[in-house]
C-alpha positions in Angstrom: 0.0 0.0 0.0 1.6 3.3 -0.8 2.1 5.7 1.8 1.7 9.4 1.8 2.7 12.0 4.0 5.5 14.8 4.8 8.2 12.1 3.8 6.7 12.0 0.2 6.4 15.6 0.2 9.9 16.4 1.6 11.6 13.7 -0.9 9.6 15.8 -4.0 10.8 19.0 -2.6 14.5 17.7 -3.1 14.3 16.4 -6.1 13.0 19.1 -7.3 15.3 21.2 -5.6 17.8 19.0 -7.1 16.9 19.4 -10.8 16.8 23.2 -10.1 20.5 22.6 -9.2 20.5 20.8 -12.8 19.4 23.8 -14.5 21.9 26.0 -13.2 24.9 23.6 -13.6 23.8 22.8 -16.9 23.3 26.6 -17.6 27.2 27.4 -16.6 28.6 24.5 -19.1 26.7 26.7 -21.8 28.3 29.6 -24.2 26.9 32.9 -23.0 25.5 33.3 -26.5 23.7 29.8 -25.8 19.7 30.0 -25.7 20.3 26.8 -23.9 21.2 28.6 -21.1 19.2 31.3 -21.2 16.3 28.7 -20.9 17.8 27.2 -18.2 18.0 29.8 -16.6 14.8 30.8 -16.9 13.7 27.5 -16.3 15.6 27.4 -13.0 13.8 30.7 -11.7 9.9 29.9 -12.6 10.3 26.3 -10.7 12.8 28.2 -7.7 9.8 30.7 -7.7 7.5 28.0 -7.2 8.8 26.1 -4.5 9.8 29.4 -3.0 5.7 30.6 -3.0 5.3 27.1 -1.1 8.1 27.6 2.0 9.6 30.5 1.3 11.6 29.8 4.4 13.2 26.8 3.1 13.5 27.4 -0.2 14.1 31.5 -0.7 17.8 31.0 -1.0 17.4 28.9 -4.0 15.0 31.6 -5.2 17.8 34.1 -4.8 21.1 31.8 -6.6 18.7 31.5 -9.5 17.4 34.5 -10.0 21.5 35.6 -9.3 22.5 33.2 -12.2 19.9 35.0 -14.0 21.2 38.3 -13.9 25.0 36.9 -14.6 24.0 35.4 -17.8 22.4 38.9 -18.9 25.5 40.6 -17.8 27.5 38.1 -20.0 25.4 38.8 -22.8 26.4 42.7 -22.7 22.4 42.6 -21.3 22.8 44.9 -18.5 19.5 46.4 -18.4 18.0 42.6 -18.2 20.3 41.6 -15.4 19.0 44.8 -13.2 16.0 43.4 -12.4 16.8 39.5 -11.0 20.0 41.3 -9.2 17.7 43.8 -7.4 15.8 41.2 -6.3 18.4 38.7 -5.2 19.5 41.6 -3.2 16.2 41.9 -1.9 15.4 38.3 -1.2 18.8 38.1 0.8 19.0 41.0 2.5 17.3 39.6 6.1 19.4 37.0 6.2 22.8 38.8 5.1 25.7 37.0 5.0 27.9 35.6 2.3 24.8 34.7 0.0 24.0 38.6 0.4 27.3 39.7 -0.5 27.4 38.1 -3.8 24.5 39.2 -4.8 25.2 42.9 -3.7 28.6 42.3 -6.1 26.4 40.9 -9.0 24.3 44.0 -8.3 27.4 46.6 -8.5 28.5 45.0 -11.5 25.0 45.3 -13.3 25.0 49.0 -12.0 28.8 49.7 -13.1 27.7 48.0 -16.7 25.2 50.2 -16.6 27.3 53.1 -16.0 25.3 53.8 -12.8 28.0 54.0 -11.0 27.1 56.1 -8.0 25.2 52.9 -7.0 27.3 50.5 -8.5 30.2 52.2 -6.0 27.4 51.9 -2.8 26.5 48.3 -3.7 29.9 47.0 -3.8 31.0 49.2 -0.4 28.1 47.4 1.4 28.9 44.0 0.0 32.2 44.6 1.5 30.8 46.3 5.0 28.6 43.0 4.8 32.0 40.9 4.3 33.9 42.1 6.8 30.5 42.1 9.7 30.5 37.9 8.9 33.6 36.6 7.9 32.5 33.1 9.3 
């Protein structure tokens, strides 16, 4: 008889966790210029979005690395304008927690800004990714 309960729901939530994980690896073996990637890429955010909306406590940081990844690839491109908006919102999404997740995506952010030639903000995003640095080295 088949059983369901948390286990069953746990065990989905990894594996789709895990193909997420997929996405972006597979995303990173691609040429910038690859729509491969880009799909992945988007891929990875729409199903990191999901399982965010379910436990966003759980599964917000995977919200954040794709949406990150996101914002790299459109960088890469010479697609600053894209990459603004999944940086701003990594920021955004990682911002309570701070850390070392936060400080990479306040770098990704400075980068989109300096590509932008925003660099007022560019300059302020990369000073408080390293304030953020130095406040948790661990």
């Amino acid at each position: 008889m088949a059983r369901n309960g948390s286990d069953d729901a746990t065990r989905r939530d990894l594996q789709e966790v895990d193909a997420i994980e997929g996405l972006l690896a597979y995303a990173q073996t691609r040429s910038r210029w690859s729509r491969a990637a880009v799909g992945s890429v988007r891929e990875a955010v729409r199903r990191s979005r999901a399982l965010a909306g379910a436990d966003p406590g759980r599964h917000t940081p995977l919200l954040a690395r794709s949406l990150r990844a996101a914002a790299w690839l459109m960088l890469k491109r010479g697609r600053p304008g894209e990459a603004l908006p999944p940086a701003a919102e990594a920021v955004a999404l990682t911002r309570p927690a701070g850390g070392a997740p936060l400080v990479v995506c306040l770098v990704c952010l400075g980068d989109v800004y300096r590509a932008l030639r925003r660099y007022d903000e560019a300059a302020a995003a990369h000073r408080e990714a390293e304030t953020t640095a130095r406040a948790d080295p661990g």
